[in-house]
N, C-alpha and C positions, 0 to 999 in steps of 0.2 A: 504493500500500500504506500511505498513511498515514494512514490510520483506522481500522490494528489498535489496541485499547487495550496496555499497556505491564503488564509487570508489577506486581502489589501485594501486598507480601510484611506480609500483614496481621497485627493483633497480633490473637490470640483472644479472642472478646467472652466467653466464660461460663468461669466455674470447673469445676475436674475433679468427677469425681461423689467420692463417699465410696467409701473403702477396701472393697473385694471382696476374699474368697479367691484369686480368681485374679490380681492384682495382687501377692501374696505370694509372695515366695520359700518353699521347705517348711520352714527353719531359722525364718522368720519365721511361718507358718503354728501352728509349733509353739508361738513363743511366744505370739502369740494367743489358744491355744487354754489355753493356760496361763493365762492374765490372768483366763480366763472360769471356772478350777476342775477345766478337763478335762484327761485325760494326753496322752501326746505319741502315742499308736497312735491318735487320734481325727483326730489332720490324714490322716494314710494312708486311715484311714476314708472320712472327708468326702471325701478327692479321687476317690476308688473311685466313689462316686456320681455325683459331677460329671463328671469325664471319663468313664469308664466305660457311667455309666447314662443319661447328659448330663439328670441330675436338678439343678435348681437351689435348690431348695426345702426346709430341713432338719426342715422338719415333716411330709417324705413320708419323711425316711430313719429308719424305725422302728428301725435298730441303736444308732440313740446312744438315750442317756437321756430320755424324754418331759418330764422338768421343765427340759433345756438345751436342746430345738430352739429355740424361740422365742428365746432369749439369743444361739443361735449364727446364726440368721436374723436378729437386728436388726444382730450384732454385725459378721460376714462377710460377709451375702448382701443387700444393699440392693439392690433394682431397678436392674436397670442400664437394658433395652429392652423397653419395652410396644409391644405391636404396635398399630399404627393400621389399616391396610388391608395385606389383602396383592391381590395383582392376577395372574391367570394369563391367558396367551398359548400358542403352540405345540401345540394342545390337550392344555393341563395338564402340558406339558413344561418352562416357564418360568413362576416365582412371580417378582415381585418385591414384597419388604415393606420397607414404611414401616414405622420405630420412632421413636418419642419416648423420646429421656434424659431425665431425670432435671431438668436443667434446662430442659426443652421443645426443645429443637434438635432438627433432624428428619435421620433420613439413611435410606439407603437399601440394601438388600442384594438380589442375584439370585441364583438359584436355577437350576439348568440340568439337568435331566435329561437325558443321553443312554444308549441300550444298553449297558447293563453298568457305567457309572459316571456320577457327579453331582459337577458343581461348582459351588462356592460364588465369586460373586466378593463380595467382602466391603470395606467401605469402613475406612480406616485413620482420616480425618478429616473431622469434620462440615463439609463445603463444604470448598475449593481457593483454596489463593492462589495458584496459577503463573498464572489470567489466559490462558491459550492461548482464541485468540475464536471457536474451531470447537465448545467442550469447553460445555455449559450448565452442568457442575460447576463449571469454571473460573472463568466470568463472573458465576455468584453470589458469589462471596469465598470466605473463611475464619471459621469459627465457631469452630471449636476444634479442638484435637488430640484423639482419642479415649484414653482410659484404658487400659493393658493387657486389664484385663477387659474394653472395650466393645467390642473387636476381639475377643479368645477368645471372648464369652458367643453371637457372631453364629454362629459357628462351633458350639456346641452348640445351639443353636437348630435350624438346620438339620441337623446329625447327627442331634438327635432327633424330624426331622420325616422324615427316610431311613429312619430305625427304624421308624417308625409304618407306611410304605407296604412295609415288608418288604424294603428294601435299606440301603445305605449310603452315604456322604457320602465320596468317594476324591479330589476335587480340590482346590484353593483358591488363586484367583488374586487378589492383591491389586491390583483392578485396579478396584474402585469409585471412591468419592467420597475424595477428597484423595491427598495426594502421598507413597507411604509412606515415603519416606527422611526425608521432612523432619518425621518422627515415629520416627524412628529407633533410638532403645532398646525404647521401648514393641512397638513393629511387630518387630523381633526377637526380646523376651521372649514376645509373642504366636506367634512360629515356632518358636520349640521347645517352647512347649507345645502346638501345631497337631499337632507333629511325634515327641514324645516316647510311647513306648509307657505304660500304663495302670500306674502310677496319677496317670503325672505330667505326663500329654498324653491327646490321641486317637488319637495311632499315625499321623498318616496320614503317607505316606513322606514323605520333606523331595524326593522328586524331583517328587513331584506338588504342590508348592505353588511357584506365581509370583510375584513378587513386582517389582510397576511400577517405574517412575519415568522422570522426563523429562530426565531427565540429569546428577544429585547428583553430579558426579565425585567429590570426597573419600569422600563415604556410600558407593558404592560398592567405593570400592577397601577399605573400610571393611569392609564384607557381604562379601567377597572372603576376609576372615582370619577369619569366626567360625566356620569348621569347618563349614559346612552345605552340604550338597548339594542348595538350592532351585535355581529358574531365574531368572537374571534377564531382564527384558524391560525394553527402553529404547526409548520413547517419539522414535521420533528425528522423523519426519515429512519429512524433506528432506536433502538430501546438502548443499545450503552455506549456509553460514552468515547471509549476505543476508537471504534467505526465513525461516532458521531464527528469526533474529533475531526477527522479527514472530511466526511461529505459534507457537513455545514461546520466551514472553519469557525465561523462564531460559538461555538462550543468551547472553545478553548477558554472562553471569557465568564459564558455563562451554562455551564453544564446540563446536562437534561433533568438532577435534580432540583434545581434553580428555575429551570422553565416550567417544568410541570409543576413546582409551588406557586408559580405567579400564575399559571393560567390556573390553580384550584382557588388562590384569591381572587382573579376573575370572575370564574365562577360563583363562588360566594355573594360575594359585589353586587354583581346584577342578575343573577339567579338566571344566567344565561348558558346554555352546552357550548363545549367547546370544543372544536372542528380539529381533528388530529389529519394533517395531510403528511402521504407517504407514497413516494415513487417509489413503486417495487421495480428494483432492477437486477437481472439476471445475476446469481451467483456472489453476488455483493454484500446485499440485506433481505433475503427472501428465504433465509434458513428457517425449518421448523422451529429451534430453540428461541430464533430474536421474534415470530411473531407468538410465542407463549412468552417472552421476559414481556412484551410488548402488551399486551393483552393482562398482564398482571400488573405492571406498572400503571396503567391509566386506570384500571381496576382501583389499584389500592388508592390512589391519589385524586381522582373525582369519579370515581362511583358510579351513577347513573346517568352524571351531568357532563360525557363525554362523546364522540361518534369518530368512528374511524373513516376516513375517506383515501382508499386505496387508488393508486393511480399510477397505470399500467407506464412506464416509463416511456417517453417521445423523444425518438431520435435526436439528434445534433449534428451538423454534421462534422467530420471527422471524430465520434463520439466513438470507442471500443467497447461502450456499451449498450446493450438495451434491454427490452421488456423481458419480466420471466414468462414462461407459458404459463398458456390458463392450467392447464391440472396444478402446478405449484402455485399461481395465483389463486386457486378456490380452496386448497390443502390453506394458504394461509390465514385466509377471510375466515373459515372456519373454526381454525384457532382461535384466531382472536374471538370468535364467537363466545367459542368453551369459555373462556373468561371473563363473560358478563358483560362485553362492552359490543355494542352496535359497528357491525362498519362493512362498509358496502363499497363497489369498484366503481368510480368514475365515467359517466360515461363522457369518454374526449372528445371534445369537436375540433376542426379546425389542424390536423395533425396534416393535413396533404397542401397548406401551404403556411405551415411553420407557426400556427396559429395556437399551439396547443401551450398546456404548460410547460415552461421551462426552455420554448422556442422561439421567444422574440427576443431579436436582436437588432431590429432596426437596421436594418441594411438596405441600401436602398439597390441594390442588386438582386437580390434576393426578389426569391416569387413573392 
């Protein structure tokens, strides 16, 4: 195993973009709008379009004054994400788009149509410094932290792309490119306006929004006190710490007994289950003994208030690894069963053009 690379907890190569509307608090919003000449019912205004109409553009909202759109578009609403391509699979059930910020960084967003509702998994930061060698997000690095608004704006993108096909946008898993705790205010302020009803959010319930990570013990116990009823999902990939050490370098920092107490004070907290995600990968971490340690550890440490969600491993490319077979995949699921805890296989979308977990890399070569 030792020619897993190591973690690199990289410094961010590009600056934030300029100040957006939705980077403002509404006390802040206000006084913005003040700076520019206009009264304080014009932020309620503006936000009515934005959330509401997921109109980005203040020279399409014909209720303010024709001689300020321009002032309030230069002033609040700078480009955050121009589309480069978008790519469909699943026939037309999965989009995944390319955007370019502002400073050219590329990232990546999916799009998941199923019957009766759509998720968005949405990227918190442009490339990964956790370094996990199965993840293609990971082994590209870190570019930078995303802006409040570059996370929110992903999110009305696709609500106004639900609109357009005559449905709606009901999920959102933060479960793209980068590691959301380790972006941690901004990816919060992004969840209650994910979450807040109209004029100050898109309403969608805080039960149906996810949110990653690979094991931020403090951040979590952290997300645990802001009052939110999201779900947390923890990245664990293995039941000891050995193995862990290598597939999620961040283990070295904060170990799997260290994760698994903060996602049980999670749980606690908000009296929410908590989403155990694990790529079973060939010969690696798919041994009968690591899914009975596996299956006993979440056992003993949250009980009832846990769910396994397995996830058949997705190429990379130049990766030496991949997915175990189904007979070793059901032998495992079944284990874990034997030990009282729920967990069921993934089904992937988006794996035929690099859409799945653990395959966005932002390339703009790339299918």
């Amino acid at each position: 195993m030792s020619d897993f690379p190591r973690i690199q907890l990289l410094t961010p190569k590009r600056g934030m973009p300029p100040t957006h509307f939705a980077d403002l608090s509404a006390e802040q919003r206000v006084s913005a709008l003040n700076e520019l000449g206009l009264p304080k019912f014009r932020a309620n205004q503006i936000a009515r379009h934005y959330y509401g109409k997921f109109e980005a553009d203040p020279l399409t909202m014909t209720d303010l004054p024709e001689a300020q759109r321009q002032l309030v578009k230069d002033s609040l609403f700078p480009t955050l994400l121009t589309r480069v391509r978008a790519v469909e699979t699943d026939n037309g059930d999965t989009t995944k788009t390319l955007w370019k910020l502002h400073d050219g960084i590329l990232l990546e967003s999916v799009l998941m149509r199923y019957p009766g509702r759509a998720t968005l998994c949405i990227s918190s930061q442009a490339g990964c410094g956790m370094a996990c060698p199965f993840c293609a997000t990971g082994q590209g690095g870190l570019d930078r932290n995303l802006s409040t608004a570059e996370i929110v704006d992903q999110v009305r993108e696709a609500a106004a792309t639900m609109r357009s096909e005559g449905s709606r946008l009901s999920n959102i898993v933060f479960m793209g490119m980068g590691e959301p705790l380790a972006n941690y205010n901004r990816v919060v302020s992004a969840v209650r306006q994910i979450t807040s009803p109209a004029p100050d959010g898109f309403g969608i319930s805080q039960r149906n929004v996810t949110v990653s990570t690979v094991g931020l013990a403090p951040q979590i116990r952290k997300l645990a006190d802001e009052g939110l009823s999201c779900t947390l999902a923890v990245s664990l990939h293995t039941p000891d710490d050995e193995l862990r050490d290598e597939l999620v370098p961040m283990n070295n920092r904060f170990s799997i007994a260290d994760v698994l107490d903060s996602a049980r004070y999670f749980a606690d907290t908000t009296g929410r289950r908590v989403s155990i995600e694990y790529a079973l990968i060939r010969d690696i971490n798919d041994q009968n003994f690591r899914a009975d340690m596996l299956g006993k550890k979440l056992h003993d440490a949250l009980g009832s208030r846990v769910h396994v969600n397995l996830i058949p491993l997705n190429p990379t490319p130049g990766s030496k690894w991949d997915a175990s077979p189904k007979p070793r995949q059901d032998e495992f699921v079944r284990r874990i069963i034997a030990q009282g805890v729920t967990c069921t296989v993934r089904d992937t979308k988006g794996q035929e053009i690099a859409a799945a977990c653990g395959q966005l890399a932002a390339d703009e070569k790339a299918v």
